[in-house]
N, C-alpha and C positions, 0 to 999 in steps of 0.2 A: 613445513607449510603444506597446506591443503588447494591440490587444483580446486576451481569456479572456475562456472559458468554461468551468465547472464544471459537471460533472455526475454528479447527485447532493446532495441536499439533506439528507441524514441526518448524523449524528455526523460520517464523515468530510468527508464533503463541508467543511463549514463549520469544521474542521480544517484544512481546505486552504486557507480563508478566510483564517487566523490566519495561515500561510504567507506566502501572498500579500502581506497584507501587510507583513509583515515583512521579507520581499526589496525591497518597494517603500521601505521605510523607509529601507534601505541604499542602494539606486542606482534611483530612478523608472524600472521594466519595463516591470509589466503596466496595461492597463487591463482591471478588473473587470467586465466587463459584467451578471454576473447569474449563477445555475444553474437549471440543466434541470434536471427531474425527472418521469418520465413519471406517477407517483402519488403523489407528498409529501402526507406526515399536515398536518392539520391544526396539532397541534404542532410542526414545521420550519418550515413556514412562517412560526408565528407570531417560532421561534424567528431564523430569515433574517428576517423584517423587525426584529426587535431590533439586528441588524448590520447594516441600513441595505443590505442583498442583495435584488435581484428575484428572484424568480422569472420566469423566461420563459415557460417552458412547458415541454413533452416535448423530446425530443432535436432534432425536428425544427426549432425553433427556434432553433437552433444556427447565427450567419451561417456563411456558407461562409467566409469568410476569416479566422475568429477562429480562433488557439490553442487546443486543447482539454485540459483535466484529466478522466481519470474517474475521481472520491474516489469511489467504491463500493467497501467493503469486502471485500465476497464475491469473494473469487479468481473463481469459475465466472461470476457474473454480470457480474461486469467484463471477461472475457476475452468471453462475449457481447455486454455492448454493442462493444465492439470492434470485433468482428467486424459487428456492424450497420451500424457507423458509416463501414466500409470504403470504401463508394461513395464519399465525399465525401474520402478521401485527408486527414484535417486533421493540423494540427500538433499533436504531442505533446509539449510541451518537458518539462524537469526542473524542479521547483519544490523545492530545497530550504534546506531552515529556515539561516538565518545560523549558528545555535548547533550546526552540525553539526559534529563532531568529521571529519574526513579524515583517513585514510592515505595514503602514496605510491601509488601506481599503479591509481589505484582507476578503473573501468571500467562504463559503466552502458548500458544501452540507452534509447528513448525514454518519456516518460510516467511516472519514476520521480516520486515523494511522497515526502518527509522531513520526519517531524514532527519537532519542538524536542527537543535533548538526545542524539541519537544519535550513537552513535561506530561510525565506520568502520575497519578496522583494513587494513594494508599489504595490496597484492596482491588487493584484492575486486571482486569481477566480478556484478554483477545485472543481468537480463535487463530484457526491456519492460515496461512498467506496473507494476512492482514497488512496494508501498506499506510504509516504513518509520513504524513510529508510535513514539510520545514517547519515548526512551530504549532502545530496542534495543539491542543492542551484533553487531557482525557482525566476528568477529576474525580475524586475519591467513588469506589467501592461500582465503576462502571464497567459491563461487558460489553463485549464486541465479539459476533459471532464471525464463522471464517469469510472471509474474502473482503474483508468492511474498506473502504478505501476513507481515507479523511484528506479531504485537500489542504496547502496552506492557511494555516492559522483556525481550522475548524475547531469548535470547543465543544465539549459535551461536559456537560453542567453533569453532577455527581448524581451518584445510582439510576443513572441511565441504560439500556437496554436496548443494543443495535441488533439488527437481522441479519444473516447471510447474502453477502454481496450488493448493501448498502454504501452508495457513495454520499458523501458527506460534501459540499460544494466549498468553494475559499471564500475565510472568513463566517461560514456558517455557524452558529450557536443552537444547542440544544440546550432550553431549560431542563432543571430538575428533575430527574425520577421519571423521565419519558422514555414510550416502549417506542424504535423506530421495526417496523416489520421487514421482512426481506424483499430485496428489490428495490428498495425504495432510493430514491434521489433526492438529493435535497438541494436546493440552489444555492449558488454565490452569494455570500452576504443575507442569505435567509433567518429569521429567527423563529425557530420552531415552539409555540406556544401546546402543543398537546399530541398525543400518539396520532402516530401514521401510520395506515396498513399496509398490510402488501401492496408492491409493485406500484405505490403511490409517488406523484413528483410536484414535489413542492417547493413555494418560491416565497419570495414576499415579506415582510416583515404587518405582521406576524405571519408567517408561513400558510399559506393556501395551496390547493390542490391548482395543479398547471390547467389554464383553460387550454381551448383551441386557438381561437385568437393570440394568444401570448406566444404557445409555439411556433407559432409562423414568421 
């Protein structure tokens, strides 16, 4: 078995928990060593000692030879710790859920997360650290560039085309053959009727750019 490490003590992180073990249930990989976390609430904490999870401490904490996950949900803040964590060159492997559905020729970079329940469809290409959560569905011949987040039950309708560090909202849908650009957000229960550009956030059915009034 191979030391992990998790980092990240929030909702996903201990998601990734659920994971982990569940790969280990199937064929003994990983050894769990704990999660980093440079500020964990009070409540994580207490919530990681209910799962029988250390805490270590902040990132630095992190042996240099262990395997690394970053369950951080924030596209942005994950692509930063990343990039913090560069000095140290660690391993990123893929930890995905038993219960994943796969397609043929499906294609992933390193650092990918698959919660429980997702289906992959033929032809699918996602970039590095990309976090799929509980039931997404990602359908034939679609990319996903690195850092893409897709919340619960997010769908991306086929030969679709995500940008770097694109969060996808719960229960969102992307029609067919749409470019989403980098940055971009998409709402809860949003249906994306046509490409979004950079750093655009969208809501609505059919999906419209976020006013000022709505975010408030």
């Amino acid at each position: 078995m191979r030391d992990l490490v998790i980092v990240g003590a929030g909702g996903f992180g201990r998601e990734t928990v659920d994971v982990v073990r569940a790969v280990n249930a199937v064929e003994p990989t990983w050894r769990l060593l704990g999660v980093v976390d440079d500020a964990p609430s009070t409540l994580n904490l207490e919530r990681l000692s209910r799962l029988g999870i250390e805490h270590l401490g902040g990132v630095e904490a992190i042996p240099h030879d262990a395997a690394v996950a970053v369950a951080v949900g924030n596209p942005e803040i994950r692509a930063l710790i990343v990039d913090q964590l560069a000095d140290r060159a660690p391993e990123y492997p893929a930890l995905i859920h038993p219960t994943t559905v796969i397609g043929s020729e499906f294609a992933h970079g390193t650092g990918l997360i698959v919660l429980g329940g997702v289906s992959i469809g033929t032809n699918v290409t996602v970039g590095s650290h990309v976090h799929l959560n509980g039931h997404a569905v990602l359908g034939h011949d679609v990319t996903c560039h690195d850092f893409v987040s897709m919340n619960p039950n997010a769908t991306l309708s086929g030969e679709c085309v995500i940008g770097d560090r694109t969060l996808l909202g719960a229960n969102s849908t992307i029609l067919q053959g749409l470019t989403l650009g980098v940055g971009v957000t998409v709402g809860a229960a949003a249906c994306v009727t046509r490409p979004v550009p950079d750093g655009q956030t969208v809501v609505g059915v059919p999906a419209h750019p976020l006013t000022k009034d709505q975010s408030e």
